[in-house]
C-alpha positions as CSV (number, residue, x, y, z in Angstrom):
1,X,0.0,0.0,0.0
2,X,1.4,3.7,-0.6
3,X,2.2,5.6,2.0
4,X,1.1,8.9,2.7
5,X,4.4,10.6,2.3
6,X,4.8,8.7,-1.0
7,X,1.4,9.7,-1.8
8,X,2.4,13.4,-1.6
9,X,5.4,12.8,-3.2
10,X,4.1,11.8,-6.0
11,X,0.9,14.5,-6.6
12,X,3.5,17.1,-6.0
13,X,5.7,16.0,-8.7
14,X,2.9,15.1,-11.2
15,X,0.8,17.8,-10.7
16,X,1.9,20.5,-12.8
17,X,0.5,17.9,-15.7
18,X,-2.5,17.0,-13.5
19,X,-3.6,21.1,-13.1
20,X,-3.0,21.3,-16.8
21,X,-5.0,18.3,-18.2
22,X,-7.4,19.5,-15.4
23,X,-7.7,23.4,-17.5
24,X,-7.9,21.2,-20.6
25,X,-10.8,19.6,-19.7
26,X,-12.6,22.8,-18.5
27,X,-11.9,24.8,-21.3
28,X,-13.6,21.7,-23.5
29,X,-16.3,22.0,-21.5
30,X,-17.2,25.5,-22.2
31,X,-16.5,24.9,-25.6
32,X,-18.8,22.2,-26.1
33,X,-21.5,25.0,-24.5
34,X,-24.2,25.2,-26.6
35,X,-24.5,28.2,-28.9
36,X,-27.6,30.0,-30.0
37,X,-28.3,32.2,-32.7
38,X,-31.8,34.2,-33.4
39,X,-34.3,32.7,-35.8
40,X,-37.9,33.1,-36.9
41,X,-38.9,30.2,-34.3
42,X,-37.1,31.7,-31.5
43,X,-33.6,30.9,-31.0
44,X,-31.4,28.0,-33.3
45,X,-28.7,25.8,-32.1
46,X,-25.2,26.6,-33.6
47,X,-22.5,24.1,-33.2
48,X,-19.0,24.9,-32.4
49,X,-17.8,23.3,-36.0
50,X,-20.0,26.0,-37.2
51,X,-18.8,28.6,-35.9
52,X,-15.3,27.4,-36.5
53,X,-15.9,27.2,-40.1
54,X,-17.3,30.8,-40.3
55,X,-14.2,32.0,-38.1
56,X,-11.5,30.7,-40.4
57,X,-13.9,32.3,-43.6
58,X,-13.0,35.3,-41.6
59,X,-16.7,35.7,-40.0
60,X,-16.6,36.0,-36.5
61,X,-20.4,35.0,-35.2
62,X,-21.5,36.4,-31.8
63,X,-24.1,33.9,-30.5
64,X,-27.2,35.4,-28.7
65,X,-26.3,33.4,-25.4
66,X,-22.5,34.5,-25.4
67,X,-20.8,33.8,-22.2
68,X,-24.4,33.1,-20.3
69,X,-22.7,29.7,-18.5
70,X,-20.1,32.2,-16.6
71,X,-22.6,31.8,-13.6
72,X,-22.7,27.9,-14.0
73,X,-19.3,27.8,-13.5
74,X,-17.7,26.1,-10.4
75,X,-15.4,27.7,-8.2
76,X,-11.9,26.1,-10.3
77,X,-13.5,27.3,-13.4
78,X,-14.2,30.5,-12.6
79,X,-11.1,31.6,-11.3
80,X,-9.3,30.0,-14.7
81,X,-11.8,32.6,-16.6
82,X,-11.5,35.4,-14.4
83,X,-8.0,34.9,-14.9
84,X,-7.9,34.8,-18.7
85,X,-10.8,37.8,-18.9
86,X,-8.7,39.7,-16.6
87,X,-5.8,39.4,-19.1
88,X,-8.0,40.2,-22.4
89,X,-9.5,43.5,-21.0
90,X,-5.7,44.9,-19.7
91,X,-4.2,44.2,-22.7
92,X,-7.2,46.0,-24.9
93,X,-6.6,49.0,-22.5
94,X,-3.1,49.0,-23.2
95,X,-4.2,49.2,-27.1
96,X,-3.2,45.5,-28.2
97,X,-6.1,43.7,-28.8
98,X,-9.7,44.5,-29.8
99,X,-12.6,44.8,-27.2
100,X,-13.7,40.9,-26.2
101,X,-16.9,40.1,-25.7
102,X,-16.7,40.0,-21.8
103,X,-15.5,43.6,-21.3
104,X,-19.6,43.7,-22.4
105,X,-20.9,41.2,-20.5
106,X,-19.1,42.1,-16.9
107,X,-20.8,45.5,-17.5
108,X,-24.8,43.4,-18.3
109,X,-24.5,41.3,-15.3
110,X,-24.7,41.7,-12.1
111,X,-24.6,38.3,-10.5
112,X,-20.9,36.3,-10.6
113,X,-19.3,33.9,-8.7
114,X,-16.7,35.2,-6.4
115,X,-13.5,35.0,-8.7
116,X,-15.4,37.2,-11.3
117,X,-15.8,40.3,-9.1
118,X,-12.2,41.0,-9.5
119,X,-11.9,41.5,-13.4
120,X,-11.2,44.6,-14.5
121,X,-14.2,47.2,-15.5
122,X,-13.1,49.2,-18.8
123,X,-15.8,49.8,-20.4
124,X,-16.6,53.8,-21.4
125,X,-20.8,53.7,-21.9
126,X,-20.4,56.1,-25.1
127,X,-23.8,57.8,-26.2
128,X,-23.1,57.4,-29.7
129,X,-23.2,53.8,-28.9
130,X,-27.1,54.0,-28.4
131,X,-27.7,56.3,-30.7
132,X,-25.7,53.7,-34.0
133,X,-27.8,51.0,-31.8
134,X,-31.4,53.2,-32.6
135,X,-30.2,53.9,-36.3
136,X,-30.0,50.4,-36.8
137,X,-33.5,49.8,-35.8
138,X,-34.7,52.3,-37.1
139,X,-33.4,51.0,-40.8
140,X,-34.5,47.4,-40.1
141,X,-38.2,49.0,-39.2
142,X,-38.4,51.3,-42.4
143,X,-36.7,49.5,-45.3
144,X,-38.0,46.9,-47.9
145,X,-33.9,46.5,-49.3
146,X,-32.1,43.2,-48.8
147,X,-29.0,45.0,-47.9
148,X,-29.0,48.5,-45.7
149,X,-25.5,50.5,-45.6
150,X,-25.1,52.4,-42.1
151,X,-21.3,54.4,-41.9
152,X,-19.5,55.7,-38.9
153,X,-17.2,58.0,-39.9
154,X,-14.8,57.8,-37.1
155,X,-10.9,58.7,-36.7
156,X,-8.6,56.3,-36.4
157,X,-7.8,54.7,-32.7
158,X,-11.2,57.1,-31.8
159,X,-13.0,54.0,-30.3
160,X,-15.0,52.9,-33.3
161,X,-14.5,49.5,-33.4
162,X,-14.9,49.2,-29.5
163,X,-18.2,50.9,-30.4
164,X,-19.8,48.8,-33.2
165,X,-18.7,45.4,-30.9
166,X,-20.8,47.2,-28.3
167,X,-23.6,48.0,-30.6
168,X,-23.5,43.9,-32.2
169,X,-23.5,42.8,-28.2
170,X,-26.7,44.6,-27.7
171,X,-28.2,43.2,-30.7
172,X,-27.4,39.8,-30.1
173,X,-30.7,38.7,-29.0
174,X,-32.9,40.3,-31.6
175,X,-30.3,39.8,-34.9
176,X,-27.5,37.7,-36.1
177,X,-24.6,40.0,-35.2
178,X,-21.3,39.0,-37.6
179,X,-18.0,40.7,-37.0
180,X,-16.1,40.5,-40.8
181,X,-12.6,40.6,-40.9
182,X,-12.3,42.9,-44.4
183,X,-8.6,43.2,-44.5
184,X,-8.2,40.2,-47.0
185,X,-11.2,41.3,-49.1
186,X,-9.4,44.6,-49.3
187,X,-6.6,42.8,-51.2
188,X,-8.3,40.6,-53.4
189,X,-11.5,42.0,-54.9
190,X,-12.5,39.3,-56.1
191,X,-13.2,37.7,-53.2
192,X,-16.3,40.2,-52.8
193,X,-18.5,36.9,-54.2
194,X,-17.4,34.7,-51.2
195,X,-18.2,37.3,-48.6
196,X,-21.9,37.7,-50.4
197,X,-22.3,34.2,-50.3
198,X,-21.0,34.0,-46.7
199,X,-23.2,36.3,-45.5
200,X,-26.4,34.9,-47.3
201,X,-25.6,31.1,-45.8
202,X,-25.2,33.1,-42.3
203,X,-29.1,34.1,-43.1
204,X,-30.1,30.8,-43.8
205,X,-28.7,29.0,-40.9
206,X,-31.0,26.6,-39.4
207,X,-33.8,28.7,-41.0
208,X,-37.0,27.1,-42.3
209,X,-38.8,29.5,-43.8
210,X,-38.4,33.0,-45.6
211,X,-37.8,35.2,-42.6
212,X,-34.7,37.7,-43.1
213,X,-32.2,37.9,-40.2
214,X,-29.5,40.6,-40.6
C-alpha cells in the first residue's frame, strides 16, 4: 500500500501535468456549450464546428447566449476565466487587442461567482453607442432593401470599433450580429462573391422558412 508521504510525493511532482489536463478539460467543456443564434422560431442551435468554419472564412459570429454559462461555473472554473478575462480587457486598454466580448458582458451582469468580481471594468458607456444601436432599428423597421448601408465615420484609434462590438452585443438577442474581418477582401477584390455568399448562408442558418435575419 502507498504511504502517505509517498502519496504526496508523487501528486506534487505530477501535478503540474494534472492542473493542466485539469484546465484542458474545462476549457472543453465551455467549448462544447451550446451556442444560439436568433431565428424566426425563436432561437437555433449553432454548433461549435460551425462557428469554426465561419471564423477561419474570416466571420466571427457572436451567438445570442455569449458567455451566459459564466454563472454555471464552479469555483476552479471560474477563477481560470477570471484569470484569462482579466488578461483580455488589460491588454485591450493597453491598445493591443480589440474589445472581447466580456469587457460587455461584466458590465450586463450583475450576479458572478466570487473570482469574477475581481476582473477589471473598462468599459466607457459612449452615447453614440445608443444612438448607431437606434439607427440600426430604425433601418431594419423602415426599409424593404435586402441589404441597408449604415457608416461611422470615425478617426482612427477614436474608439470605433470598440463601439460597433458594443452596438452587435446589444443586438445579439434580436439579430444575427457577424464581425467581418475585411482586411483580405481589401486585397483581393474578387473575393467580394465569397463574402456575399457567406453572409447569405449566415441568413439561412437553421432557417426554415423565408424570414430575413440581418
Amino acid at each position: 500500500m502507498c504511504s502517505l508521504r509517498a502519496f504526496l510525493t508523487f501528486l506534487q511532482f505530477f501535478w503540474p501535468q494534472l492542473n493542466n489536463f485539469m484546465l484542458d478539460q474545462t476549457r472543453q467543456t465551455l467549448q462544447d456549450e451550446e451556442r444560439l443564434i436568433p431565428a424566426s422560431g425563436g432561437e437555433a442551435k449553432i454548433s461549435s464546428d460551425e462557428l469554426n468554419y465561419y471564423q477561419k472564412e474570416g466571420f466571427e459570429i457572436l451567438p445570442s447566449n455569449q458567455l451566459e454559462w459564466v454563472p454555471k461555473m464552479n469555483k476552479f472554473e471560474a477563477l481560470e476565466f477570471a484569470e484569462e478575462s482579466d488578461g483580455k480587457i488589460r491588454s485591450f486598454l493597453q491598445g493591443n487587442e480589440t474589445a472581447p466580448w466580456v469587457l460587455f458582458y461584466i458590465v450586463d451582469s450583475s450576479k458572478f461567482p466570487g473570482p469574477l468580481r475581481k476582473i477589471t471594468h473598462g468599459l466607457v458607456d459612449r452615447d453614440i453607442t445608443s444612438k448607431i444601436k437606434a439607427s440600426v432599428e430604425r433601418l431594419e423597421k423602415e426599409t424593404t432593401s435586402a441589404v441597408v448601408r449604415l457608416a461611422v465615420i470615425h478617426r482612427p484609434g477614436a474608439g470605433a470599433t470598440t463601439i460597433g462590438r458594443h452596438v452587435l452585443w446589444q443586438l445579439r438577442k434580436k439579430a444575427r450580429c457577424v464581425i467581418i474581418n475585411g482586411d483580405d477582401f481589401k486585397k483581393d477584390q474578387s473575393k467580394l462573391d465569397r463574402v456575399a455568399h457567406l453572409i447569405l448562408s449566415v441568413r439561412e442558418l437553421q432557417e426554415q422558412d423565408d424570414q430575413v435575419w440581418f
